[in-house]
VMD Tcl script that builds the backbone (N, CA, C; Angstrom):
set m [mol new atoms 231]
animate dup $m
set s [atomselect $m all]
$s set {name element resname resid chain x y z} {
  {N N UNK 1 A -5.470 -13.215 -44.098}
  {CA C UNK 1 A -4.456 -13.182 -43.085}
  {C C UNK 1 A -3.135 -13.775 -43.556}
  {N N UNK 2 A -3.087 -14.313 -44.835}
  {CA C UNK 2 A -1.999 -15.511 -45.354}
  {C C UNK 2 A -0.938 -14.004 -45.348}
  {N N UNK 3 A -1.396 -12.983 -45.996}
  {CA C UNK 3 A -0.815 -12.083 -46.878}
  {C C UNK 3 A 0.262 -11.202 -45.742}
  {N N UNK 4 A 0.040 -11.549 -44.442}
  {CA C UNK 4 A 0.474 -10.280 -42.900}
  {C C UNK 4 A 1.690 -11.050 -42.950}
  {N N UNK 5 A 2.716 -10.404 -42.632}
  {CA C UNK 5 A 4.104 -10.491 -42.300}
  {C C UNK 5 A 4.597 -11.228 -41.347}
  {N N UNK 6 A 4.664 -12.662 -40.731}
  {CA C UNK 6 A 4.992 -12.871 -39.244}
  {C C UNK 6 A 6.280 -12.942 -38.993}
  {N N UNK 7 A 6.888 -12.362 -37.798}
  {CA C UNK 7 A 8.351 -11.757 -37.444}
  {C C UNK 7 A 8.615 -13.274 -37.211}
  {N N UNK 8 A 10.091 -14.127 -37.620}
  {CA C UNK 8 A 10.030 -15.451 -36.625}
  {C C UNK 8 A 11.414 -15.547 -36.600}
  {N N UNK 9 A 12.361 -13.876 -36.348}
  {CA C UNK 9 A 13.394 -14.332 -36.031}
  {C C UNK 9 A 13.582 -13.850 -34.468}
  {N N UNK 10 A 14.389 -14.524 -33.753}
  {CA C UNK 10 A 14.309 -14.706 -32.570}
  {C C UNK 10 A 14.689 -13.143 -31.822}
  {N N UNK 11 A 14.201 -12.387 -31.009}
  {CA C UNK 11 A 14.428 -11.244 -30.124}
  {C C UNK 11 A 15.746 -10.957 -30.242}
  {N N UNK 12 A 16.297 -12.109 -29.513}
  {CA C UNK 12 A 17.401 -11.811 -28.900}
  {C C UNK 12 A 18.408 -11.977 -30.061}
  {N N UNK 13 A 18.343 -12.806 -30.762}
  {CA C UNK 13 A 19.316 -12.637 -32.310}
  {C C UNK 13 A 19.174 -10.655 -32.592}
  {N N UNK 14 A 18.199 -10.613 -32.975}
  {CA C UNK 14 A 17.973 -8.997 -33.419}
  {C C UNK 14 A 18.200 -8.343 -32.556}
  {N N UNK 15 A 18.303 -8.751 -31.151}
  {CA C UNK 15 A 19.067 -7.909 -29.772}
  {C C UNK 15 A 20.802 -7.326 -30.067}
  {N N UNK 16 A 21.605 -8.850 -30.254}
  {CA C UNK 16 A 22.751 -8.895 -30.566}
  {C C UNK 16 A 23.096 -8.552 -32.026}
  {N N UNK 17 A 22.430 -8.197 -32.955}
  {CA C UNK 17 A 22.950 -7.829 -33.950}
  {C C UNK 17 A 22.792 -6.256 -33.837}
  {N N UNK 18 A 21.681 -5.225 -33.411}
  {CA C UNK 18 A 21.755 -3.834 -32.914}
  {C C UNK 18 A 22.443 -3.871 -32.299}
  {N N UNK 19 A 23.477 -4.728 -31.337}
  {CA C UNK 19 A 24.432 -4.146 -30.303}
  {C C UNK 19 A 25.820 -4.145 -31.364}
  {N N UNK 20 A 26.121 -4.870 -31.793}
  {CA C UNK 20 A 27.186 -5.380 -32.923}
  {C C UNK 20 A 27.385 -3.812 -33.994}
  {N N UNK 21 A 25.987 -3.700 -34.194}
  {CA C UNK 21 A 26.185 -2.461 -35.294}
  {C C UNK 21 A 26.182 -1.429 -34.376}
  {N N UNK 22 A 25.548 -0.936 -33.131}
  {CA C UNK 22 A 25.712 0.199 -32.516}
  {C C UNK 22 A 27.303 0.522 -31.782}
  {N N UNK 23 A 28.136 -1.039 -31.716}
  {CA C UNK 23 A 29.411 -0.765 -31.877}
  {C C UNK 23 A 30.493 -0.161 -32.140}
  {N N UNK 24 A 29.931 -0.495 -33.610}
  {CA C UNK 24 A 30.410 -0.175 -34.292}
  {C C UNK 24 A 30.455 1.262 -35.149}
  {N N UNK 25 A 28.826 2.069 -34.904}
  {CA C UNK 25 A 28.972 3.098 -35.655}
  {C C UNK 25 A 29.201 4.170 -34.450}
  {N N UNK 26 A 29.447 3.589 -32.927}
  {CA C UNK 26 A 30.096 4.450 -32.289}
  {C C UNK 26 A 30.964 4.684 -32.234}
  {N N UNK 27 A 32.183 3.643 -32.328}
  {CA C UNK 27 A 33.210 3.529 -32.390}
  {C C UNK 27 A 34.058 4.411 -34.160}
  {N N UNK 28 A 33.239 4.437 -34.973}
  {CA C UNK 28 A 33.752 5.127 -36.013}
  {C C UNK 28 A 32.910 6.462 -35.909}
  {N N UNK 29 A 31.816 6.753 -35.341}
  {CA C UNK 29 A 31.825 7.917 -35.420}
  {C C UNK 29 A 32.478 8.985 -34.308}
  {N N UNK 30 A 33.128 8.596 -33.781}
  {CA C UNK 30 A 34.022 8.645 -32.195}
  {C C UNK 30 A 35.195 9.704 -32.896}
  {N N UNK 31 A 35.766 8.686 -34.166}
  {CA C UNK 31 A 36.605 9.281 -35.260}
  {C C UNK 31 A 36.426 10.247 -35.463}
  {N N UNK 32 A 35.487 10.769 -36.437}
  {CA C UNK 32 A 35.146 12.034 -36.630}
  {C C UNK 32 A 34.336 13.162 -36.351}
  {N N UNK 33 A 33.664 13.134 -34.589}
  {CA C UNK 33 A 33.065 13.761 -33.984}
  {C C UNK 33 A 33.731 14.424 -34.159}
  {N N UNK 34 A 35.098 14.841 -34.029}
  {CA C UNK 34 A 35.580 16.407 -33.899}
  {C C UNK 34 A 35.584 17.179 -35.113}
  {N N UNK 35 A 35.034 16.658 -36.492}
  {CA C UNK 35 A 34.645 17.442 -37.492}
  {C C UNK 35 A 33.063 18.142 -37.808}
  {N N UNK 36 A 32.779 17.335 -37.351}
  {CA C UNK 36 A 31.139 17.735 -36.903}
  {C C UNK 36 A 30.995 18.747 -36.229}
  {N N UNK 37 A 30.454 19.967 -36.720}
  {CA C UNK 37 A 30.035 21.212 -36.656}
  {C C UNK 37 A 28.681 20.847 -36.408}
  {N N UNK 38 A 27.644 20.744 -35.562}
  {CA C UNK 38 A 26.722 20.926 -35.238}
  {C C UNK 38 A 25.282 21.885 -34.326}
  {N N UNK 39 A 25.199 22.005 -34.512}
  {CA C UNK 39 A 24.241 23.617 -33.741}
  {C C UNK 39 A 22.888 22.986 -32.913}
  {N N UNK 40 A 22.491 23.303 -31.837}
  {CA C UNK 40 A 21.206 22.633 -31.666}
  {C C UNK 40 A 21.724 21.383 -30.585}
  {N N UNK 41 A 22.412 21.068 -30.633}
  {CA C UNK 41 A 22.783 20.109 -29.564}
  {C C UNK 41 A 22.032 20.015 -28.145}
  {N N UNK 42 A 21.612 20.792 -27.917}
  {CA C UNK 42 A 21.027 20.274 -26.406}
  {C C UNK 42 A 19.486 20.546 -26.776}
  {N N UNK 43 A 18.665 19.911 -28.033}
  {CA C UNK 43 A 17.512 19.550 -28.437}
  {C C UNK 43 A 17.461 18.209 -28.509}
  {N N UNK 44 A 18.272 17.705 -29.169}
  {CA C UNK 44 A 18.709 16.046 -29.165}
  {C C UNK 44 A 17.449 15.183 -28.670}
  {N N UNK 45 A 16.989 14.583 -29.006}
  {CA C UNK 45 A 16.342 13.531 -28.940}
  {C C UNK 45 A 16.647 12.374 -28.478}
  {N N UNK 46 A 17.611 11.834 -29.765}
  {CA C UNK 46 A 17.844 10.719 -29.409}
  {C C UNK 46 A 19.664 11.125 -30.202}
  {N N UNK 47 A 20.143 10.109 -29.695}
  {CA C UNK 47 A 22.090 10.957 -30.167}
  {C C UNK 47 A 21.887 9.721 -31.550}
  {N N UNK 48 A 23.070 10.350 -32.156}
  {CA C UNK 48 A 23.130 10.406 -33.664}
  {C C UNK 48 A 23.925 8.370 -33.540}
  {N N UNK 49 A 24.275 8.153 -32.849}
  {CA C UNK 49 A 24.728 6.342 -32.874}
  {C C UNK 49 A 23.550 5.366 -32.898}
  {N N UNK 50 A 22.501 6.335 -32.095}
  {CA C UNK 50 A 21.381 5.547 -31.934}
  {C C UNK 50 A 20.609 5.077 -33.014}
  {N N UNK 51 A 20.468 6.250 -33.914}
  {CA C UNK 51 A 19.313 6.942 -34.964}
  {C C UNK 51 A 20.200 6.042 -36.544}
  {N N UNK 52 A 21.656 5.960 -36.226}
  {CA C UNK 52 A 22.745 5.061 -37.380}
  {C C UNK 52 A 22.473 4.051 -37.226}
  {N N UNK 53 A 22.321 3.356 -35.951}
  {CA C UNK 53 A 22.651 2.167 -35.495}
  {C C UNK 53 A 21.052 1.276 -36.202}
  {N N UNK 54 A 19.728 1.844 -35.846}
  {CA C UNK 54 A 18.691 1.287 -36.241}
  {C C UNK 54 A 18.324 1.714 -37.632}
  {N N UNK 55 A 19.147 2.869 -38.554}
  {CA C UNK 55 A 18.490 2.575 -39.344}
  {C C UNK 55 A 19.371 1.764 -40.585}
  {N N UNK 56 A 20.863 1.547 -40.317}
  {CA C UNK 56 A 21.262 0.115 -40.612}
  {C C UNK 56 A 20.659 -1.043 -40.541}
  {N N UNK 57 A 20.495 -1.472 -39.382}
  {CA C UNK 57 A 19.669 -2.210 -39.142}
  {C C UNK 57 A 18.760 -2.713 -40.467}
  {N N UNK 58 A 17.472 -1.607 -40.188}
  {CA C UNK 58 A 16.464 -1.681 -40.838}
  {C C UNK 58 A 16.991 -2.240 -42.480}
  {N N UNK 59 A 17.987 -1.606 -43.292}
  {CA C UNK 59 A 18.264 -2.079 -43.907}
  {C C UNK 59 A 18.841 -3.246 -44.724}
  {N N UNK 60 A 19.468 -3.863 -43.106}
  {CA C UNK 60 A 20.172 -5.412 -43.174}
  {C C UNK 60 A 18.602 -6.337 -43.314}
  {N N UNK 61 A 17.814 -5.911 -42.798}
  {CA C UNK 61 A 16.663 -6.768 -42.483}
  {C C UNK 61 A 15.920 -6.572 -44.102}
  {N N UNK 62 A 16.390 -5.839 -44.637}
  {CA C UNK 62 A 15.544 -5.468 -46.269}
  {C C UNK 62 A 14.398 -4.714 -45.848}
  {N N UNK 63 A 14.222 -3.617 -45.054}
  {CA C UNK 63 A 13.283 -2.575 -44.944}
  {C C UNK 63 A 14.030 -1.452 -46.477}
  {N N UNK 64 A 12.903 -0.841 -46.993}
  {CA C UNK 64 A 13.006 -0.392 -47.984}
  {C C UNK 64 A 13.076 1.303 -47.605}
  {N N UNK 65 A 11.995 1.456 -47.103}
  {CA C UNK 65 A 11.482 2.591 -46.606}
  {C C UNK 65 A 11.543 3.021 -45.073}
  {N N UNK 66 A 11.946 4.096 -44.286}
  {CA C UNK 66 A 11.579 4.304 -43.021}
  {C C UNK 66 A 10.041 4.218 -42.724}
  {N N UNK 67 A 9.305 4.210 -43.207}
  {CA C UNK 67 A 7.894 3.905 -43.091}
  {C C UNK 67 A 7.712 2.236 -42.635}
  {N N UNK 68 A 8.073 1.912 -43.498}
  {CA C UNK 68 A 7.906 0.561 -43.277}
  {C C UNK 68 A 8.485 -0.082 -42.313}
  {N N UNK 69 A 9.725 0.305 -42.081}
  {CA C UNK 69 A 11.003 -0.213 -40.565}
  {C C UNK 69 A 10.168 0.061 -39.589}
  {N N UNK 70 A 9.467 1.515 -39.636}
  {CA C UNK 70 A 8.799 1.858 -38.364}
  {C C UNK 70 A 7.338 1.350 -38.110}
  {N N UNK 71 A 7.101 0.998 -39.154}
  {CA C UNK 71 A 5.355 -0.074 -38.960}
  {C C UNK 71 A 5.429 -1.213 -38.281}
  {N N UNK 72 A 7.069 -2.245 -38.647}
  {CA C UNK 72 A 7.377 -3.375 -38.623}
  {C C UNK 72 A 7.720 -3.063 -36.948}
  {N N UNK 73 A 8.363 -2.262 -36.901}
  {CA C UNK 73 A 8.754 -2.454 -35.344}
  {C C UNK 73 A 7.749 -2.087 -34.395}
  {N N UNK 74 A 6.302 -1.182 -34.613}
  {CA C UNK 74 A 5.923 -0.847 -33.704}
  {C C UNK 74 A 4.725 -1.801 -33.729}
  {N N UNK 75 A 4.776 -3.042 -35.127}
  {CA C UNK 75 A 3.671 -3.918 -34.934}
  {C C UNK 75 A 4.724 -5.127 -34.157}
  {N N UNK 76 A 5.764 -5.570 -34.434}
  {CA C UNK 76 A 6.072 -6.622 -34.013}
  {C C UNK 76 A 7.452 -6.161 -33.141}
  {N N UNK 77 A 7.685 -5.868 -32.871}
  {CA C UNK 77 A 8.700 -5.332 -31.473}
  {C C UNK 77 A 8.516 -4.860 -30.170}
}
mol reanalyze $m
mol bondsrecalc $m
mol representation Tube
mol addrep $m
């Protein structure tokens, strides 16, 4: 059990830092929405600030892989 990962930074720190970056990549991608040629738009899932915003994230935190960001969050989030 030594070897398992335990999360011990606080929620709400990692609350306010996704809001900080989702800010921000709305606010610049705001910029160049009107170059974005996109097709498919009303399939959307989840919108494209969302999908920037966490997988920054993942990377500030030293996730390597989307595999791994998404193990980490759906074991400890």
């Amino acid at each position: 059990m030594q070897e398992h990962f335990h999360f011990t930074t606080d929620p709400a720190k990692l609350q306010k830092q996704y809001a900080a970056i989702f800010c921000f990549v709305s606010a610049q991608l705001s910029l160049i929405q009107m170059y974005l040629h996109r097709r498919n738009r009303h399939l959307v899932k989840q919108e494209d600030e969302v999908v920037m915003a966490v997988h920054l994230l993942g990377k500030l935190l030293g996730f390597s892989s989307e595999r791994a960001w998404h193990r980490f969050v759906t074991g400890n989030l």
